[in-house]
C-alpha positions in Angstrom: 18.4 -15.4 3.3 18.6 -12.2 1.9 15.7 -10.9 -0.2 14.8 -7.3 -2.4 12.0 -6.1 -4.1 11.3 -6.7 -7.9 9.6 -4.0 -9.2 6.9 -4.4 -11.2 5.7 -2.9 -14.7 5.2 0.9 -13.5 2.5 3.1 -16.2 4.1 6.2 -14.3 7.4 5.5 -16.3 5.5 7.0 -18.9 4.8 10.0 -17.1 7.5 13.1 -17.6 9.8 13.1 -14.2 9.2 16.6 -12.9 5.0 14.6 -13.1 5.6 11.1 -11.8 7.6 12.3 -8.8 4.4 13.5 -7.4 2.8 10.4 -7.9 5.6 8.2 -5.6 7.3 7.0 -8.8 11.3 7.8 -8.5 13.9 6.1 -10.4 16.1 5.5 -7.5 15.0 5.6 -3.9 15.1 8.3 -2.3 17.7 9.8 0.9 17.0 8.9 3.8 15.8 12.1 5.6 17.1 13.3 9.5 13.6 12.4 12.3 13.1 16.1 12.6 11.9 16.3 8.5 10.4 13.6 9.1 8.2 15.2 12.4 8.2 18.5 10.4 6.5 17.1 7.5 3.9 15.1 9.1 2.9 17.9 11.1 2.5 20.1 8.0 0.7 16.7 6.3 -2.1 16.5 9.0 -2.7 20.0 9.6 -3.2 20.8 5.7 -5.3 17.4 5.1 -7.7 17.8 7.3 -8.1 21.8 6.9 -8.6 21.2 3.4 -11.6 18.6 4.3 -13.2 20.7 7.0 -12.7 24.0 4.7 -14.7 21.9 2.0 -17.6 20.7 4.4 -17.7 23.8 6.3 -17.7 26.3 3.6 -19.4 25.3 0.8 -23.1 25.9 0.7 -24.2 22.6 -0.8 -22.5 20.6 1.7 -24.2 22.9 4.4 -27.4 22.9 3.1 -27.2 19.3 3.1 -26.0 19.2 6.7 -23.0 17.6 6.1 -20.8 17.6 9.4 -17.5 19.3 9.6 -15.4 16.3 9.7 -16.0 12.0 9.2 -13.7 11.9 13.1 -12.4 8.1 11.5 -9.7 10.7 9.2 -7.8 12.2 12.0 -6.7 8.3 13.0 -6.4 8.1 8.7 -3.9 11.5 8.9 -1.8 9.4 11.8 -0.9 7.0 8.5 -1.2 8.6 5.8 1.1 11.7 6.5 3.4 10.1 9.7 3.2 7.0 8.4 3.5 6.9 4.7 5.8 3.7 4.4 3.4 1.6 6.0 1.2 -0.9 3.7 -2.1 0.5 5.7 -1.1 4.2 4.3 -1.1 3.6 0.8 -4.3 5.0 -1.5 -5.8 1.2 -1.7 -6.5 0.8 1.5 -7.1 4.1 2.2 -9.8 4.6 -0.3 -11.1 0.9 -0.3 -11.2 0.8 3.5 -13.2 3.8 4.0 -15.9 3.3 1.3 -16.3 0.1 2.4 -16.5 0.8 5.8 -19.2 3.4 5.1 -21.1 1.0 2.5 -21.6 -1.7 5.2 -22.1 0.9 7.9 -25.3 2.2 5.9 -26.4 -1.2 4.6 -26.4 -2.3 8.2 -28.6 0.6 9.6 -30.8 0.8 6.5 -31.8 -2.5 7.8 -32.0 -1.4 11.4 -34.0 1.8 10.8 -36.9 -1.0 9.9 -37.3 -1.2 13.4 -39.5 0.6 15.6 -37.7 3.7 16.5 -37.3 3.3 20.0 -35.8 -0.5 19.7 -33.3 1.1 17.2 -31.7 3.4 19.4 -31.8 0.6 21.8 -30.2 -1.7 19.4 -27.3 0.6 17.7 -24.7 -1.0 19.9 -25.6 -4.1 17.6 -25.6 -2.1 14.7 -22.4 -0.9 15.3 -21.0 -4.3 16.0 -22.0 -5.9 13.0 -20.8 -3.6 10.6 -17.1 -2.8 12.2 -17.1 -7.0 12.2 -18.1 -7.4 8.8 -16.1 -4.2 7.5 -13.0 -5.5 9.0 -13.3 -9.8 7.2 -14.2 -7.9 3.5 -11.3 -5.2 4.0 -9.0 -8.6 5.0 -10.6 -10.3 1.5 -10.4 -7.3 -0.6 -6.9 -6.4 0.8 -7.9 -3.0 1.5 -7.7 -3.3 5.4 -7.1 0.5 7.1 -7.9 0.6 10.9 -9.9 3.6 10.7 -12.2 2.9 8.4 -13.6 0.5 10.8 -14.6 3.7 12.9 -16.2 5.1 9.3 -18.3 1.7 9.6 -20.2 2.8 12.9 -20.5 6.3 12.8 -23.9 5.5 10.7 -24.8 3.3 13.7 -23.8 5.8 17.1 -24.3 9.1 15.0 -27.3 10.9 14.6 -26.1 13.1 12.1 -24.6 10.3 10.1 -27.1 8.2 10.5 -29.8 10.8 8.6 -27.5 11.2 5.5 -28.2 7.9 4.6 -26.7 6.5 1.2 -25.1 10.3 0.7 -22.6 9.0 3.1 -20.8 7.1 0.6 -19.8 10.1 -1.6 -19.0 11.9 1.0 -16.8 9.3 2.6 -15.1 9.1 -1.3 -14.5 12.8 -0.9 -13.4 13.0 1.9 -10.4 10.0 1.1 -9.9 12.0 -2.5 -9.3 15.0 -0.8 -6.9 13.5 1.7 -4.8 11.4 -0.3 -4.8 14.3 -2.9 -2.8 16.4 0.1 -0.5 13.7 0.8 0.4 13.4 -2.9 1.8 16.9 -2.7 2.8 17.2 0.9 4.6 13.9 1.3 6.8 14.2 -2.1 8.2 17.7 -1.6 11.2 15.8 -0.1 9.8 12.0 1.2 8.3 9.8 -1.1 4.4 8.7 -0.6 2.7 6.3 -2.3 5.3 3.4 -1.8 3.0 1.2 -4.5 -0.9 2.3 -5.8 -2.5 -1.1 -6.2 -0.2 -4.2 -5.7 3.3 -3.9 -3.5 6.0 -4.9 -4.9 7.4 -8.8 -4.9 9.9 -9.8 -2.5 12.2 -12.9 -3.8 15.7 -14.2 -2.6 18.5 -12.2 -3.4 21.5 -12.8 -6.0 24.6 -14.2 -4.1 27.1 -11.3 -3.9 30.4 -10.3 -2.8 29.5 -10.2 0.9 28.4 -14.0 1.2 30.0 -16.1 4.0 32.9 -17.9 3.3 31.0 -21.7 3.6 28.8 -20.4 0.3 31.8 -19.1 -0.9 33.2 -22.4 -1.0 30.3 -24.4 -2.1 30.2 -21.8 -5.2 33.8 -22.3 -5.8 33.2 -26.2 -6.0 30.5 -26.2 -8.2 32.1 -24.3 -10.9 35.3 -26.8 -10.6 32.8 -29.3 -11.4 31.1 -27.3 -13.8 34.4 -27.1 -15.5 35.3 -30.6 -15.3 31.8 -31.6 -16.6 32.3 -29.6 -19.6 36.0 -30.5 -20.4 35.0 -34.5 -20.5 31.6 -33.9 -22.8 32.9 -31.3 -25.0 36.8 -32.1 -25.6 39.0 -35.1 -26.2 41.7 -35.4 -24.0 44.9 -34.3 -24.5 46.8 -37.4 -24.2 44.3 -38.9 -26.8 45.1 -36.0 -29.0 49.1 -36.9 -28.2 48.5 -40.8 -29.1 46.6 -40.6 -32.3 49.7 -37.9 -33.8 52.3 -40.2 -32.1 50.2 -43.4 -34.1 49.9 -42.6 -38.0 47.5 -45.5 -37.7 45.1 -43.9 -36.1 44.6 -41.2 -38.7 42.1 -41.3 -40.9 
């Protein structure tokens, strides 16, 4: 059976057009553009998104002098979504932000708990560290409905990376920087002439759709039947006959 999307109450109606657009909200959807926009944009998307994060961590002395590295590796596989391929439910900002923070929230937990050991039995034991947190990342991103495949690489990198691993808890706002600062370039590089995000929280409901002009000639016939008895229906309920009409002038009797 066919279906289409209902769309739901929208707060970026409110916006000014020339605003909302760079927010995904459009008023009609948008052309379909040729593959090679398509490849030329995404190119342009991952190239600027992840300059923009490395020029952050790299350049500023705050970040530096809190040995931040360069770049969390989990948002070159976030790029592959979120700027080639922005229709997909995994590239929209929920999962995108939600994933990653949780992924770097249990990743910490886990080897805040690990880092109780003796030193040497942790490094011996990070492959369990690791495990646990992409497992448990990947059921709470399923219940939270903020599931993004890379953020389960943003889950271990606490767990297998030294460097990581010694930031501690000031890997969650860096993780929420990092996903601000990425979605922020997809805002603006995807809506130049695509159209990125397809929803912000909640996608849009899918329910049958209307019978139209195009249906099959079977339904076409069942429709047709059902308003003959429709008709019918209403003709016996609602109006006398017309031969009892006929009788009672023919009959002054009848009059009242």
């Amino acid at each position: 059976m066919p279906s289409h999307f209902v769309p739901q109450h929208n707060i970026l109606i409110h916006l000014p057009l020339w605003l909302s657009r760079w927010f995904g909200y459009r008023r009609t959807p948008p052309p379909k553009r040729p593959q090679y926009v398509v490849w030329f944009w995404s190119w342009v998307g991952a190239f600027c998104g992840l300059s923009v994060i490395m020029a952050v961590f790299g350049q500023a002395q705050y970040f530096i002098n809190r040995h931040v590295p360069l770049l969390i590796a989990s948002y070159g596989a976030s790029a592959v979504l979120i700027y080639g391929a922005i229709e997909a439910p995994l590239a929209q900002p929920r999962p995108l932000v939600g994933g990653h923070f949780i992924g770097a929230l249990i990743g910490v937990c886990c080897t805040k708990l690990f880092l109780h050991l003796p030193p040497a039995r942790f490094e011996q034991l990070r492959w369990l560290d690791a495990s646990i947190s992409c497992a448990t990342t990947v059921v709470l991103m399923q219940i939270t409905g903020t599931t993004h495949p890379p953020a389960g690489a943003t889950s271990v990198l606490p767990a297998v990376d030294a460097a990581f691993t010694q930031l501690g808890w000031y890997y969650l706002p860096v993780v929420l920087l990092s996903s601000s600062l990425a979605l922020a370039v997809a805002l603006v590089i995807n809506n130049l002439q695509r159209r990125y995000p397809l929803f912000w929280i909640m996608p849009p409901k899918v329910v049958p759709a209307a019978p139209g002009p195009g249906m099959g000639v079977a339904e076409q016939g069942a429709e047709e039947v059902g308003q003959r008895s429709e008709s019918v229906a209403t003709t016996t309920v609602d109006e006398p006959p017309q031969v009892e009409v006929e009788k009672r002038n023919a009959d002054p009797s009848q009059m009242v």
